[in-house]
MIZA-466239 format. One record per residue: z, y, x of N, C-alpha, C, CB in turn; residue number from 1; residue in three letters. Coordinates in Angstrom, 1 decimal. Each point is the difference from the previous one (the first is absolute). Glycine has a CB too. Example, Ala and Ser with C-alpha at 12.3 -4.5 7.8 and 13.67 -1.06 7.14 Angstrom:
REM residues 2
[[7.8, -5.7, 13.2], [0.0, 1.2, -0.9], [0.0, 1.2, 0.9], [1.2, -1.2, -1.9], 1, 'ALA'];
[[-1.9, 2.3, 1.5], [0.0, 1.1, 0.9], [0.8, 1.1, -0.8], [-2.2, -0.6, 1.2], 2, 'SER'];
END
This chain:
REM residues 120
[[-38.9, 0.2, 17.8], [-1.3, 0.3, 0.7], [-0.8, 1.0, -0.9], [0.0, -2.2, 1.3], 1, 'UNK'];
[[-0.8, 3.0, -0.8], [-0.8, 1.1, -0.4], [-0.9, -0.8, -1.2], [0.0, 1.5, 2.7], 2, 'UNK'];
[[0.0, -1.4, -3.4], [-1.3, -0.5, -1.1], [-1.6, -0.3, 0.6], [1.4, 1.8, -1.8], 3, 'UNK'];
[[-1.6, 0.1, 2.4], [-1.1, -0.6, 0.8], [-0.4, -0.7, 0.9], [0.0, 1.2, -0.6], 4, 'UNK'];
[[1.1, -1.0, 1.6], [0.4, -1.0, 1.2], [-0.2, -1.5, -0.4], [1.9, 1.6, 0.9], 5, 'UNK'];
[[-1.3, -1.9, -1.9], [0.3, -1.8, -0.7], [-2.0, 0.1, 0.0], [3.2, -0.4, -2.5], 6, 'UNK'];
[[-2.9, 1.0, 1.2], [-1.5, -0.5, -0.5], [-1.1, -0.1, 0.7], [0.5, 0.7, -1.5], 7, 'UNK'];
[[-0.7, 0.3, 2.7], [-1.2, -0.3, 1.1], [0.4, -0.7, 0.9], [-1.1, 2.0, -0.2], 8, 'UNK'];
[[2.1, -2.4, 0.4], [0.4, -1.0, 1.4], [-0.3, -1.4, -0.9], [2.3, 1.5, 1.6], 9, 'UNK'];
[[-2.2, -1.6, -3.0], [-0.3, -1.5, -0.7], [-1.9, 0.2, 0.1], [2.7, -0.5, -2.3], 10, 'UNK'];
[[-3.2, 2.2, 1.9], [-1.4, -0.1, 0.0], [-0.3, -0.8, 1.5], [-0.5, 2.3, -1.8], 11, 'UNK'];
[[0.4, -2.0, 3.0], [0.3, -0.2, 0.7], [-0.3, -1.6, 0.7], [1.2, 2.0, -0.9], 12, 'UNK'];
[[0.1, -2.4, 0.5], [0.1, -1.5, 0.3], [-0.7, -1.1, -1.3], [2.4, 0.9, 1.4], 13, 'UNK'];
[[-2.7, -0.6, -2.1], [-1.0, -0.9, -1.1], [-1.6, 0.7, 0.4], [2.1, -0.4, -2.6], 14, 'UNK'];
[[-2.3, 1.3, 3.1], [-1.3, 0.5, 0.4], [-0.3, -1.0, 1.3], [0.4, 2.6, -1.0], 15, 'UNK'];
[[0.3, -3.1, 1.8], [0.4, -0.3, 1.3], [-0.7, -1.8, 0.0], [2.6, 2.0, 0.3], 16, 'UNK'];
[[-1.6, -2.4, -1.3], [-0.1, -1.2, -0.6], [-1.1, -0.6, -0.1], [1.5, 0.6, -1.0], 17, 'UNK'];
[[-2.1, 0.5, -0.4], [-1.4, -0.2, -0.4], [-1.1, 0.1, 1.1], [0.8, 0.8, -2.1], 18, 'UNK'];
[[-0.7, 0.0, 3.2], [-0.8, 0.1, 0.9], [-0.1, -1.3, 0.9], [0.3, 2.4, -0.2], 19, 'UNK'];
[[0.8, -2.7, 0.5], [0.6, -0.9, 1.1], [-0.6, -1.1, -0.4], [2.3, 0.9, 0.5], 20, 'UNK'];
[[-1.9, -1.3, -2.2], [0.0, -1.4, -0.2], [-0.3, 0.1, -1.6], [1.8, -0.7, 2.0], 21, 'UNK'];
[[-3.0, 0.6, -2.2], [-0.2, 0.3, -1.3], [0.2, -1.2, -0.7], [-1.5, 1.8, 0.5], 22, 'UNK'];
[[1.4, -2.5, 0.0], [0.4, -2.0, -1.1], [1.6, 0.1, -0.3], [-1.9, -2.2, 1.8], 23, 'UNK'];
[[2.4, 3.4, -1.0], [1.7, -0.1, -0.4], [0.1, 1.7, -1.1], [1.1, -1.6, 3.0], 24, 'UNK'];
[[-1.4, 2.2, -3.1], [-0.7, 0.9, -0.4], [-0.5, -0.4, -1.7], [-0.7, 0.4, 2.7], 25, 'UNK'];
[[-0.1, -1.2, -2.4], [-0.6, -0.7, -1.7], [1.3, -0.9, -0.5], [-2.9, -0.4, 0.6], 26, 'UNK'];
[[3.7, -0.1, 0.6], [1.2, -1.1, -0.6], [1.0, 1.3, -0.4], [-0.3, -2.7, 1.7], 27, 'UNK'];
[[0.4, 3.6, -1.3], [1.2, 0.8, -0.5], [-0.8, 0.3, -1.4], [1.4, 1.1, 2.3], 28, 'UNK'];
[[-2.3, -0.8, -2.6], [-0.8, 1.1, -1.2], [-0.2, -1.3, -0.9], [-1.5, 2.3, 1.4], 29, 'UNK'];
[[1.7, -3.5, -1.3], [-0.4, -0.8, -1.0], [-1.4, -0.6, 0.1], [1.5, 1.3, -1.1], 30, 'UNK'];
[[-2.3, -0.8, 1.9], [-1.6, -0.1, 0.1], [-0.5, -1.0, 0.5], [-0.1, 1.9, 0.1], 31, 'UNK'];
[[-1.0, -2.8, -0.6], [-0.3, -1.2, 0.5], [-1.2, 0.9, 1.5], [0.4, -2.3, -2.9], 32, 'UNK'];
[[0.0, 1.9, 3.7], [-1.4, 0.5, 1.2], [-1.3, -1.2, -0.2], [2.1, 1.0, 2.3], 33, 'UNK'];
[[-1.6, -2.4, -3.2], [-1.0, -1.0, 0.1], [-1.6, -0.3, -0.8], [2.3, -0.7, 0.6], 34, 'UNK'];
[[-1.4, 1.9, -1.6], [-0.9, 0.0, -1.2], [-0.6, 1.4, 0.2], [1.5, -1.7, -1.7], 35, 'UNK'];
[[-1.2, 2.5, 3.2], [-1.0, 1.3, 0.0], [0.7, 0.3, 1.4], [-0.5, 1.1, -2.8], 36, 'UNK'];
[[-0.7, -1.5, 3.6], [-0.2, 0.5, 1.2], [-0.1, 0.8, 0.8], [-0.2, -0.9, -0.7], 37, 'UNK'];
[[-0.1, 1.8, -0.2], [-0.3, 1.8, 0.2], [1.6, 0.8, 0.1], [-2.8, 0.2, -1.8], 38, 'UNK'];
[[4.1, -1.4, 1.6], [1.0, 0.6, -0.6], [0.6, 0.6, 1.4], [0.2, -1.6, -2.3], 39, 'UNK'];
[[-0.6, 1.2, 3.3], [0.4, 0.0, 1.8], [-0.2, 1.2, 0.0], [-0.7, -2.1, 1.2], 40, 'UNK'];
[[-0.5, 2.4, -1.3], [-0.8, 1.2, 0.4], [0.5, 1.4, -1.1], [-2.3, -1.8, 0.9], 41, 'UNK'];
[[2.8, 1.5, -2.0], [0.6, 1.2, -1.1], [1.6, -0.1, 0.3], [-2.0, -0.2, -2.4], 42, 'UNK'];
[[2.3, -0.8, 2.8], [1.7, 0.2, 0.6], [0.2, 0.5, 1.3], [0.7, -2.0, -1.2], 43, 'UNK'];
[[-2.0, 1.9, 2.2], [0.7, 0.9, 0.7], [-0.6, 2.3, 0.1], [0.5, -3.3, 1.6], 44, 'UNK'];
[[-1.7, 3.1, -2.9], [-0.4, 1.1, 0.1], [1.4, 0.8, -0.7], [-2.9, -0.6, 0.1], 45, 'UNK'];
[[3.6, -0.3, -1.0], [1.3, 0.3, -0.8], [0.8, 0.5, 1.5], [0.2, -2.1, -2.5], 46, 'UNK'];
[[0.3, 1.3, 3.2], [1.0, 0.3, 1.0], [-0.6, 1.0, 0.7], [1.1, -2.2, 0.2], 47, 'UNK'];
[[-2.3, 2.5, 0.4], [-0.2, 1.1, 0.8], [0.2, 1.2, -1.0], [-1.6, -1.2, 1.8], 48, 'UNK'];
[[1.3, 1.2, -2.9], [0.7, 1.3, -1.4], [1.8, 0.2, 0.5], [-1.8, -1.1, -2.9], 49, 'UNK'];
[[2.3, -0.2, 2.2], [1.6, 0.5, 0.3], [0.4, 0.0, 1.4], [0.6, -0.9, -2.1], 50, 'UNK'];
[[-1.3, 0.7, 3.0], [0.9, 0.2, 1.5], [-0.4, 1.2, 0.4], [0.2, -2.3, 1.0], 51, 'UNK'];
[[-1.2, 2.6, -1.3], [-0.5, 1.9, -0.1], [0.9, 0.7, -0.9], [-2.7, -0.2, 0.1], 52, 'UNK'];
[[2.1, 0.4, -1.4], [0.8, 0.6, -0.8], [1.8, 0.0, 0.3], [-2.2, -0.7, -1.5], 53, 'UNK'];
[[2.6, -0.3, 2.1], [1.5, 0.0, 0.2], [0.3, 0.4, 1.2], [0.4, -1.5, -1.4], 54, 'UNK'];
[[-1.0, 1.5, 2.3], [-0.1, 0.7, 1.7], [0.1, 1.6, -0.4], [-2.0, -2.0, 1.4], 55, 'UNK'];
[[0.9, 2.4, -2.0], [-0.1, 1.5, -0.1], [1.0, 0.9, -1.0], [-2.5, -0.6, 0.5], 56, 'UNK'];
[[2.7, -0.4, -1.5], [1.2, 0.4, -0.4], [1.3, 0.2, 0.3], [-1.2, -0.6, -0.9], 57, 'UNK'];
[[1.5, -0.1, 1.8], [1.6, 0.1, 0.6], [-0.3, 1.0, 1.3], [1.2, -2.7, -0.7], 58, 'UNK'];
[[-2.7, 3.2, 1.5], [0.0, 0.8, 0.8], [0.2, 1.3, -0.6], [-1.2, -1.4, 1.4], 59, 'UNK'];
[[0.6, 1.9, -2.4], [0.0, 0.7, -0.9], [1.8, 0.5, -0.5], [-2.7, -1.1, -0.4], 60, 'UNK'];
[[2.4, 2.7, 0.7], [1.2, 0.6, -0.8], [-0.5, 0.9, -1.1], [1.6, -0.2, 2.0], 61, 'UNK'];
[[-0.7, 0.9, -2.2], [-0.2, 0.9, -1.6], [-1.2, -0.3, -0.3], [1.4, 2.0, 0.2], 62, 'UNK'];
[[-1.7, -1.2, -0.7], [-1.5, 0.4, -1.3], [-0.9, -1.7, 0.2], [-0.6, 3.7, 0.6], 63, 'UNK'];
[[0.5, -3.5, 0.9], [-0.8, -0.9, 0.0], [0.4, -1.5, -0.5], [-0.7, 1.6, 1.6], 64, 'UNK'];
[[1.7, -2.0, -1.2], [0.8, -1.0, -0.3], [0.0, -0.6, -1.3], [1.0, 1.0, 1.7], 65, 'UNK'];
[[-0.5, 0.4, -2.0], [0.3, -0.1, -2.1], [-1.5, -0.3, -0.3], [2.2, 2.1, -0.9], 66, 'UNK'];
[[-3.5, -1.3, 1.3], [-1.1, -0.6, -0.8], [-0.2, -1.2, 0.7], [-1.2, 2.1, -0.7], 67, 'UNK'];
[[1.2, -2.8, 1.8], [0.0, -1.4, 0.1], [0.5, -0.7, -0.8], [-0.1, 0.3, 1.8], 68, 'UNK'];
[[1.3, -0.2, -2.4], [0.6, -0.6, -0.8], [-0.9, -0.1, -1.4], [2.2, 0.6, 1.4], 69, 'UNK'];
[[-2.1, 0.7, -1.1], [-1.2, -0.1, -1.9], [-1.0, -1.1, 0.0], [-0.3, 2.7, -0.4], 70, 'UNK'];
[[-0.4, -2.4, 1.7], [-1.5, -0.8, 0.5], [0.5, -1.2, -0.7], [-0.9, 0.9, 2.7], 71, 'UNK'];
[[2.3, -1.8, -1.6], [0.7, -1.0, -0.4], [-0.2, -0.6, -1.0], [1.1, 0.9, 0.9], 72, 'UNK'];
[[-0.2, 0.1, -1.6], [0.5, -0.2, -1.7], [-1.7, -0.3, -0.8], [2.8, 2.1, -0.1], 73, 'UNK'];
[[-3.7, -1.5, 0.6], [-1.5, -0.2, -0.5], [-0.4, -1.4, 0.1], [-0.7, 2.2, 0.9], 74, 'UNK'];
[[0.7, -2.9, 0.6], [-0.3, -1.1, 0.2], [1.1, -0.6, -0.8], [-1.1, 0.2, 2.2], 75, 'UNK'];
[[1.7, -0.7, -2.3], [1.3, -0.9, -0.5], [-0.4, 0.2, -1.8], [2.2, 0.6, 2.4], 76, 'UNK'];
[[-2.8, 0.5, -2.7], [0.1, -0.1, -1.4], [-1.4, -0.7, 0.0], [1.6, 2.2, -1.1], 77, 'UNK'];
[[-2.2, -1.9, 2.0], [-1.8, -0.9, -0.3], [0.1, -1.3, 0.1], [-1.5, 1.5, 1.1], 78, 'UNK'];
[[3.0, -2.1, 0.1], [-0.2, -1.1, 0.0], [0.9, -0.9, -1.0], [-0.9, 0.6, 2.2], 79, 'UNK'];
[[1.7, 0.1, -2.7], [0.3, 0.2, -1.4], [-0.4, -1.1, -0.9], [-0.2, 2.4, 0.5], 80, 'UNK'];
[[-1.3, -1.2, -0.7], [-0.9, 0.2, -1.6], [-0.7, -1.5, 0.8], [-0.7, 3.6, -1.2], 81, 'UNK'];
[[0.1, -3.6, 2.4], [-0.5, -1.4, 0.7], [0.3, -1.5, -0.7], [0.4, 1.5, 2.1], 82, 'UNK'];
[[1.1, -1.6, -1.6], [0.8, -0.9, -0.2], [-0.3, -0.3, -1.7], [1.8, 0.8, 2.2], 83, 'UNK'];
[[-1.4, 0.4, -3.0], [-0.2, -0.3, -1.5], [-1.1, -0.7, -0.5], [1.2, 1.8, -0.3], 84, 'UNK'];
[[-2.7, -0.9, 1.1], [-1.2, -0.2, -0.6], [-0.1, -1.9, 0.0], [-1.3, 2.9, 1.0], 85, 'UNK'];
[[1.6, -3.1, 0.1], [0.0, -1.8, 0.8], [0.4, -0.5, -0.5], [0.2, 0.0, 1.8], 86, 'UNK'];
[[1.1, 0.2, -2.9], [0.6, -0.5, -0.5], [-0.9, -0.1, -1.7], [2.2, 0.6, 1.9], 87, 'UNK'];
[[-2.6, 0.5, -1.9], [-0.6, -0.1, -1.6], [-1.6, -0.6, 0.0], [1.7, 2.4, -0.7], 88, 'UNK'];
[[-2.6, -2.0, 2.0], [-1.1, -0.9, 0.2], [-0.2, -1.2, 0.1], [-0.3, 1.4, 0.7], 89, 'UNK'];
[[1.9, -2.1, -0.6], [-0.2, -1.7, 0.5], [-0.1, 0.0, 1.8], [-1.7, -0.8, -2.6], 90, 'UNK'];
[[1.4, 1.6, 3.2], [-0.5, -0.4, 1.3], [1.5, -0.5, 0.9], [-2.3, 2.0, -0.2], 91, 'UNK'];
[[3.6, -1.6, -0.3], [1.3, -0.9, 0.4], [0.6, -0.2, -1.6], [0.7, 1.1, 2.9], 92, 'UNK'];
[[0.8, -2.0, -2.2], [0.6, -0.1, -1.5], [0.7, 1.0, -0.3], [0.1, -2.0, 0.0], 93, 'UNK'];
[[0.7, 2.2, -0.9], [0.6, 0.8, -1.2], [1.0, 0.6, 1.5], [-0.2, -1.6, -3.3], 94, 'UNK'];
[[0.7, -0.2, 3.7], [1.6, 0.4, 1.0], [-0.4, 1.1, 1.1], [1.3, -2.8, 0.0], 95, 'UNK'];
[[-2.3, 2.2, 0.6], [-0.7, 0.5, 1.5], [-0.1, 1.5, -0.4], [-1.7, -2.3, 0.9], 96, 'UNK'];
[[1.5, 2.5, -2.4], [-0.8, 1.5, -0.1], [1.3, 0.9, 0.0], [-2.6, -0.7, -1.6], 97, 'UNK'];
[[3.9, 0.3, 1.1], [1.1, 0.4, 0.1], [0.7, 0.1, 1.0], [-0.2, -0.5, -1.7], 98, 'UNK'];
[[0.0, -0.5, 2.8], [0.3, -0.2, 1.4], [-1.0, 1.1, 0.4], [0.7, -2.7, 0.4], 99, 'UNK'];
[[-1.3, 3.1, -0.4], [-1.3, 1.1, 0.6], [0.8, 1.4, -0.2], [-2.5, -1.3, -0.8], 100, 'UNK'];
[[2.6, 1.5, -0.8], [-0.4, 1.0, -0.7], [1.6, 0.4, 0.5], [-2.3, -0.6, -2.1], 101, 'UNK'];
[[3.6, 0.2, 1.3], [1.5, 0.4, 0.2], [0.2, 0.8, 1.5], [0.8, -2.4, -1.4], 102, 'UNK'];
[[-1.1, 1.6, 3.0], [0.6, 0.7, 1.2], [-0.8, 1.4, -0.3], [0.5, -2.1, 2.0], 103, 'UNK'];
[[-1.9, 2.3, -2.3], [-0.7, 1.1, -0.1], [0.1, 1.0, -0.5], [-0.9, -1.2, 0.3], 104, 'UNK'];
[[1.8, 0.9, -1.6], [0.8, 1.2, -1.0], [1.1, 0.1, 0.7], [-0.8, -0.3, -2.3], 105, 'UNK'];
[[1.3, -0.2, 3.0], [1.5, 0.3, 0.5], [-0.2, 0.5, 1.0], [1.4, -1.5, -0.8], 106, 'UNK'];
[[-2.7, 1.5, 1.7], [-0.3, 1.1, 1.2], [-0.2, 1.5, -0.5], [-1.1, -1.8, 1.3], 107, 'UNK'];
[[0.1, 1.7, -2.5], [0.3, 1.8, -0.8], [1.2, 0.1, -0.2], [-1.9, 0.4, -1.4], 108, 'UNK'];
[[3.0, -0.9, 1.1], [1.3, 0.1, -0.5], [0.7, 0.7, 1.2], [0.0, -2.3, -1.6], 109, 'UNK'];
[[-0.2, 1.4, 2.4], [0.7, 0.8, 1.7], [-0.8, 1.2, 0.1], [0.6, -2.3, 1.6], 110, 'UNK'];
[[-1.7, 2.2, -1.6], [-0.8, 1.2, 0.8], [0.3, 1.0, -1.1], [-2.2, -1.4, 1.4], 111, 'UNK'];
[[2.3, 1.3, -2.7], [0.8, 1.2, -0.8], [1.8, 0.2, 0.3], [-2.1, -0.4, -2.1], 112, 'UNK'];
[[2.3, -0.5, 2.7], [1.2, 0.1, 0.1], [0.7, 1.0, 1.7], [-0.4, -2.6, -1.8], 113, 'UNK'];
[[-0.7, 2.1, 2.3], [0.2, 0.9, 1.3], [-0.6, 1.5, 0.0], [-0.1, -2.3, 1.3], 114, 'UNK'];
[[-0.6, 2.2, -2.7], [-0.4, 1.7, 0.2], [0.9, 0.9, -0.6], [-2.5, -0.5, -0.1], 115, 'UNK'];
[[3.2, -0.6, -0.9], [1.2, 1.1, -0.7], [1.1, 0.1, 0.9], [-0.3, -0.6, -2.4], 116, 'UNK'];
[[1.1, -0.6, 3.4], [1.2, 0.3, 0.6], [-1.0, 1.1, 1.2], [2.2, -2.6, -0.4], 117, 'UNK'];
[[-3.4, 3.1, 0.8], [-0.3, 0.6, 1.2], [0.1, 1.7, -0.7], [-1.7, -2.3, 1.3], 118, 'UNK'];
[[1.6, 2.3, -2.8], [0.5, 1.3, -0.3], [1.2, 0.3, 0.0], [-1.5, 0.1, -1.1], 119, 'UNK'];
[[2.4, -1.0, 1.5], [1.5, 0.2, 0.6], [0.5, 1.0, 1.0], [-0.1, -2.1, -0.5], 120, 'UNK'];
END
């Protein structure tokens, strides 16, 4: 499968999730919803980001496409640097912040990965 294809069809469906069902949403991400209530309301402003961002990206061809991806690769490194900060503020643990931080570098990984096989 297309790199970009994978990656916005997963943005996609975890955007979907988080909208749908944000208490499943915090159970995939590690996140207690009990100890922050507001977490409903930032998991699904998360999902309406990736079910956009991954909608317009797979409608999208050339130029445009490739800078979606960049956009992408932008978000993914913020949520990235996110994941780390949480981990180094105390606000989750060490594991959670590596559970965060790891899929988020391996989404820049793809999203650089689909811009080199697209100079193919």
């Amino acid at each position: 499968m297309n790199p970009v294809t994978g990656l916005n069809l997963a943005r996609i469906v975890l955007g979907a999730v988080a909208l749908v069902s944000p208490a499943l949403a915090a159970k995939i991400f590690r996140l207690d919803p009990g100890a922050n209530p507001q977490l409903g309301y930032m998991s699904r402003m998360f999902g309406a980001r990736e079910v956009a961002l991954g909608a317009v990206t797979l409608a999208a061809s050339g130029t445009t496409q490739r800078n979606l991806v960049l956009v992408g690769m932008a978000v993914d490194a913020t949520d990235a640097f996110s994941g780390t900060a949480a981990g180094i503020d105390g606000s989750v643990t060490k594991a959670t912040s590596g559970f965060l931080t790891l899929p988020a570098v391996g989404a820049v990984v793809a999203g650089a990965a689909a811009l080199v096989m697209a100079r193919r």
